[in-house]
C-alpha positions as CSV (number, residue, x, y, z in Angstrom):
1,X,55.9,37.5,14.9
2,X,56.1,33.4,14.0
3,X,55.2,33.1,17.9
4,X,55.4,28.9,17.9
5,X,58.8,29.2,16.5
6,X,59.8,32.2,18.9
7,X,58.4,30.1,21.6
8,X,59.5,26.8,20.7
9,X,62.5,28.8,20.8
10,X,62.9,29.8,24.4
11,X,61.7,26.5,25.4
12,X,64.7,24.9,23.5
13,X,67.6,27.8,24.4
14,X,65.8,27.4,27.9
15,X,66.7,23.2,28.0
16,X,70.5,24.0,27.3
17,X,71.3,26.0,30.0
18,X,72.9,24.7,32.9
19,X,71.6,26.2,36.3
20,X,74.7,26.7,37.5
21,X,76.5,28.6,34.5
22,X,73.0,31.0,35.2
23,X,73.9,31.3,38.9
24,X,71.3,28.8,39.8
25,X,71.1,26.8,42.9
26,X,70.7,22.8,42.2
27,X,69.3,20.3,44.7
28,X,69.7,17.1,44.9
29,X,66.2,15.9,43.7
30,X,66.7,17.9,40.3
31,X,65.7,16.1,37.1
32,X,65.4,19.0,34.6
33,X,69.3,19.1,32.9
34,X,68.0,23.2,32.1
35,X,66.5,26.0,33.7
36,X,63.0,25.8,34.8
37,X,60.3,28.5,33.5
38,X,60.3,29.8,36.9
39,X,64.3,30.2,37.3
40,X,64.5,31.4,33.4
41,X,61.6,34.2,34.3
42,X,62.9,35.4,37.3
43,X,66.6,35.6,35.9
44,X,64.3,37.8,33.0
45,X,62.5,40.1,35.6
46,X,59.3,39.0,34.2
47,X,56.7,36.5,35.4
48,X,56.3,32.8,35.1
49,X,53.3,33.3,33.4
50,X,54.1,35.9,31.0
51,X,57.1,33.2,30.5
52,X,54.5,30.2,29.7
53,X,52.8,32.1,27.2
54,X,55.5,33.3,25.6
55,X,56.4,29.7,25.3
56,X,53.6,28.6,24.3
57,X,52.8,31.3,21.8
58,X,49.7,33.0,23.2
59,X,51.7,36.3,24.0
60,X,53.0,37.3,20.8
61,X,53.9,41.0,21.0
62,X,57.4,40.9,23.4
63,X,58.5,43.8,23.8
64,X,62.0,45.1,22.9
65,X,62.7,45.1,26.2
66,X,61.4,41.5,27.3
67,X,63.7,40.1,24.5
68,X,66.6,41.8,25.9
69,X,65.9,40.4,29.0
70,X,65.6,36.8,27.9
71,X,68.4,36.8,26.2
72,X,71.0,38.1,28.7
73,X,69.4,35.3,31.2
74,X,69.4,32.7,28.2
75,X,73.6,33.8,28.3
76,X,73.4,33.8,24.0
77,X,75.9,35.1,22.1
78,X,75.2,37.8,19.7
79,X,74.0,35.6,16.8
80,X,71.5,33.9,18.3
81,X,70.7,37.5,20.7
82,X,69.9,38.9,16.8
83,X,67.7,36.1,15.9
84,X,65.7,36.3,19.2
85,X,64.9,40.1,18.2
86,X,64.0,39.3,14.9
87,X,61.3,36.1,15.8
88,X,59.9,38.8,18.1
89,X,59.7,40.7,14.8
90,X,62.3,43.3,16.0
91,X,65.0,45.0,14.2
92,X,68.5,43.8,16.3
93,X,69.9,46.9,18.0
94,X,72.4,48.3,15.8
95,X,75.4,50.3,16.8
96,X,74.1,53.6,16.2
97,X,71.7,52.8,19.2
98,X,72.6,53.0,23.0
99,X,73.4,49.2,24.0
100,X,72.0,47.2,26.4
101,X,73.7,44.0,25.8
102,X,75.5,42.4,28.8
103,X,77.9,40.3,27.2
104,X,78.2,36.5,28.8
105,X,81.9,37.9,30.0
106,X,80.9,40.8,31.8
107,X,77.7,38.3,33.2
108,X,80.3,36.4,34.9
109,X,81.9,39.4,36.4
110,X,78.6,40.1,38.1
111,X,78.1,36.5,38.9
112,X,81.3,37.2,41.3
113,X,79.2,40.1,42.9
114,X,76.2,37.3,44.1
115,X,76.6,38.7,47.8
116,X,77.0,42.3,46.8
117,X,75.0,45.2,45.9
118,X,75.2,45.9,42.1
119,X,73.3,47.6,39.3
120,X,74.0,48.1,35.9
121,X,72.9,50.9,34.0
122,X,73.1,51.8,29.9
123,X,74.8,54.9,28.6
124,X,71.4,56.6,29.1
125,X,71.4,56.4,32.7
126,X,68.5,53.6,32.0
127,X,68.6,50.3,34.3
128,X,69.7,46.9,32.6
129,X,69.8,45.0,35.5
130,X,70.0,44.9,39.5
131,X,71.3,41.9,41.7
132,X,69.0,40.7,44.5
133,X,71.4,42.5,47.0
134,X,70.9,45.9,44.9
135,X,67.3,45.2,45.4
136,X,67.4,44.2,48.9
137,X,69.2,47.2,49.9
138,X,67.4,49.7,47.9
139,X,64.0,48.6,47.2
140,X,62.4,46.2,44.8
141,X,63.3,47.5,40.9
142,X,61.3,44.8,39.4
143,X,58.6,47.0,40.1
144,X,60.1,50.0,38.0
145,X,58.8,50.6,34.6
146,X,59.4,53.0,31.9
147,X,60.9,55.9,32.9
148,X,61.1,55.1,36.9
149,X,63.7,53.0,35.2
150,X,65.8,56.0,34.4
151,X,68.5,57.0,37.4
152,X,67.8,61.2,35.8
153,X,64.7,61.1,35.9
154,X,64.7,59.7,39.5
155,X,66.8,61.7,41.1
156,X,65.3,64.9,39.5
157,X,61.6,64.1,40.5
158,X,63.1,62.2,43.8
159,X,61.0,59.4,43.2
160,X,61.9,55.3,44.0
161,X,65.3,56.4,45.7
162,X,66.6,55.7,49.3
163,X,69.8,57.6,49.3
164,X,70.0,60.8,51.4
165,X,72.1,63.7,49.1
166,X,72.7,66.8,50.9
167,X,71.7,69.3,48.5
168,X,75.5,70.5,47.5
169,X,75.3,66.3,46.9
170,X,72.1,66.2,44.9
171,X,73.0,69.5,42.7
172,X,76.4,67.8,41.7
173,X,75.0,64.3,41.0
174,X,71.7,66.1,38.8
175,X,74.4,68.3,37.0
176,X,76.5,65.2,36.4
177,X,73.8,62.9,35.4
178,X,72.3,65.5,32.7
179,X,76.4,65.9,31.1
180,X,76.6,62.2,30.7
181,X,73.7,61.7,28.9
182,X,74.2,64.9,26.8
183,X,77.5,63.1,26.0
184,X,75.3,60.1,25.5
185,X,73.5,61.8,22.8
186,X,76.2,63.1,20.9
187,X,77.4,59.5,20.4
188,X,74.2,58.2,19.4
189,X,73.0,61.3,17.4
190,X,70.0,58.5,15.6
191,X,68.9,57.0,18.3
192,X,65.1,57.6,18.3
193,X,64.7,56.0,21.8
194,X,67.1,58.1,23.2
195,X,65.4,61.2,21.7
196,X,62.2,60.3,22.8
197,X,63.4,60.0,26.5
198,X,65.7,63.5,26.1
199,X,62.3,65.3,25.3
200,X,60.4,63.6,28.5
201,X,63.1,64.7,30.9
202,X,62.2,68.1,29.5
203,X,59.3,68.0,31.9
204,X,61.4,67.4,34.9
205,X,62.6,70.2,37.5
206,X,65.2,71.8,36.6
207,X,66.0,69.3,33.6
208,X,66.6,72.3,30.5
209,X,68.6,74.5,32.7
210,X,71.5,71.9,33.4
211,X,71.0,70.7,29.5
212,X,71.6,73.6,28.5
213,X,74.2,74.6,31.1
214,X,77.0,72.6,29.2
215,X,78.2,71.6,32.0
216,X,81.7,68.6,32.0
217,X,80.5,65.4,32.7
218,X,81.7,64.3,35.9
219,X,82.0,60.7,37.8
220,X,79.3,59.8,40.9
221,X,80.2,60.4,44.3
222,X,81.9,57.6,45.7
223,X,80.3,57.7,49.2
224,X,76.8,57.1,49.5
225,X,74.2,57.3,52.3
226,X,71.3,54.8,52.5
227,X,68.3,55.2,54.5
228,X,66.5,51.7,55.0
229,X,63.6,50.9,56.4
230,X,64.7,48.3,58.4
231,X,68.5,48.6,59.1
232,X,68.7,52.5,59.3
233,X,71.0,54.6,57.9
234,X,74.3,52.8,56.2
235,X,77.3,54.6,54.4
236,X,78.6,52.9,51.7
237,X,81.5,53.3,49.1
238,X,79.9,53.5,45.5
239,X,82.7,52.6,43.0
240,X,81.3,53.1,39.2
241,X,83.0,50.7,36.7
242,X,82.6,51.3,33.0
243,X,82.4,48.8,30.5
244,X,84.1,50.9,27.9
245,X,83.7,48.6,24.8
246,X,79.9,47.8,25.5
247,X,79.1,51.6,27.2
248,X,77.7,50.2,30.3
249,X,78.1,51.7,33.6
250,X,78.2,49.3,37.0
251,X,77.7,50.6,40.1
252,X,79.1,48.3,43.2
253,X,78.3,49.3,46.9
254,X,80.7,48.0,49.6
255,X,81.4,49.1,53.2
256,X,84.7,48.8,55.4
257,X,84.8,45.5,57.1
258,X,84.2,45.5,60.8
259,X,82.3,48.6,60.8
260,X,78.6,49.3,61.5
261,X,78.0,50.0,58.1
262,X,79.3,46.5,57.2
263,X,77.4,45.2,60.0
264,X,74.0,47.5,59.0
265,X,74.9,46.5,55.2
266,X,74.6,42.4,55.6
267,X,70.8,43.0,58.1
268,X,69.5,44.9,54.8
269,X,71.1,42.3,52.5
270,X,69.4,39.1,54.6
271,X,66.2,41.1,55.2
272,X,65.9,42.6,51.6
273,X,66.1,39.2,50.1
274,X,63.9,37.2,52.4
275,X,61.7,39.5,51.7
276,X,61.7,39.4,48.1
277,X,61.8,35.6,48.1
278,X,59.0,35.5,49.7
């Protein structure tokens, strides 16, 4: 990797965005017209120091990953997304590999979401990105890596999860779950990545019985119970959007207004995020 010229870079792309196209607040006292490192790392899920370095070209091995991540919080288009990967000395994702790419338009659809739990997830059931309400209300995912970023292999093993399933619940979401990405690999039969992560949830319970079960794939349940730590058990509606064209899926959690849940739903929200911020 030319890591001054991938650095320079992100230190440039970094200077043109406005804070509040990135959903940044601004003060009064500002004087940088861009984002600082600080606001561009934590839109990227990855630290200020890690971002300094990058910058400054003493990390030089980003990984896919990291330069996915930049880039969606840098808001490029495509041209510029494919020239990130390749100064990171990656080959750009092509189409016969599952996308991660939140486009700028669907950013802004999110953006509209700021006080509302959302997470986005690729066509492998693998996380993209969660909104600090998401986080707030179901645990910090900033911490997730590898495959405890993968919604399968997290319900199978029942790891990093706060939602109570009854287990009619947790058999139909598992059975679902395992369809969709079967589905997933049929459309993306040279996909190595997605191969690779097919043959670790091999080693999860009950993983090869519902692959090969054949099951029809079959949408989420659209009521979900949380149980959090701090505000108790909350009941939310769980509406899945897909994002046909770039094969995202977008979970949104939302509760009647006036009820408990609502009322249970905003103390995890405020808590959650305090919490996180500091």
């Amino acid at each position: 990797m030319e890591s001054w010229e991938f650095g320079s870079t992100l230190r440039r792309w970094r200077d043109r965005v406005a804070p509040e196209a990135a959903g940044v607040p601004v003060g009064r006292r500002r004087r940088a017209a861009g984002l600082r490192r600080e606001e561009l790392a934590a839109l990227a899920g990855i630290s200020a120091d890690y971002l300094t370095r990058l910058e400054q070209g003493r990390a030089t091995a980003p990984s896919a990953q990291v330069v996915e991540a930049l880039a969606r919080a840098l808001r490029i288009d495509d041209a510029e997304r494919d020239m990130l990967y390749r100064l990171a000395g990656h080959a750009a994702p092509g189409p016969d590999v599952v996308p991660s790419r939140v486009p700028p338009s669907v950013q802004r659809l999110l953006d509209r979401f700021s006080h509302t739990p959302v997470v986005v997830y690729d066509a492998s059931w693998t996380l993209v990105l969660a909104n600090a309400p998401y986080d707030a209300l179901m645990g910090d995912t900033t911490a997730w890596h590898g495959l405890e970023r993968n919604a399968i292999w997290r319900n199978l093993t029942g790891r990093n999860t706060r939602v109570v399933h009854t287990p009619r619940e947790r058999a139909g979401l598992e059975a679902g779950l395992v369809a969709d990405l079967r589905s997933t690999v049929s459309r993306y039969p040279a996909d190595r990545a997605l191969a690779r992560l097919v043959e670790r949830l091999r080693g999860c319970p009950g993983f090869a019985e519902l692959w090969e079960a054949d099951a029809p794939a079959q949408a989420p349940s659209r009521r979900k119970t949380i149980d959090h730590p701090a505000a108790g058990r909350i009941t939310l509606d769980c509406d899945t959007l897909v994002v046909a064209q770039d094969d995202l899926r977008i979970m949104v959690y939302t509760a009647e207004p006036g009820t408990e849940d609502a009322e249970r739903l905003a103390l995890a929200i405020v808590l959650g995020t305090q919490s996180l911020v500091h």
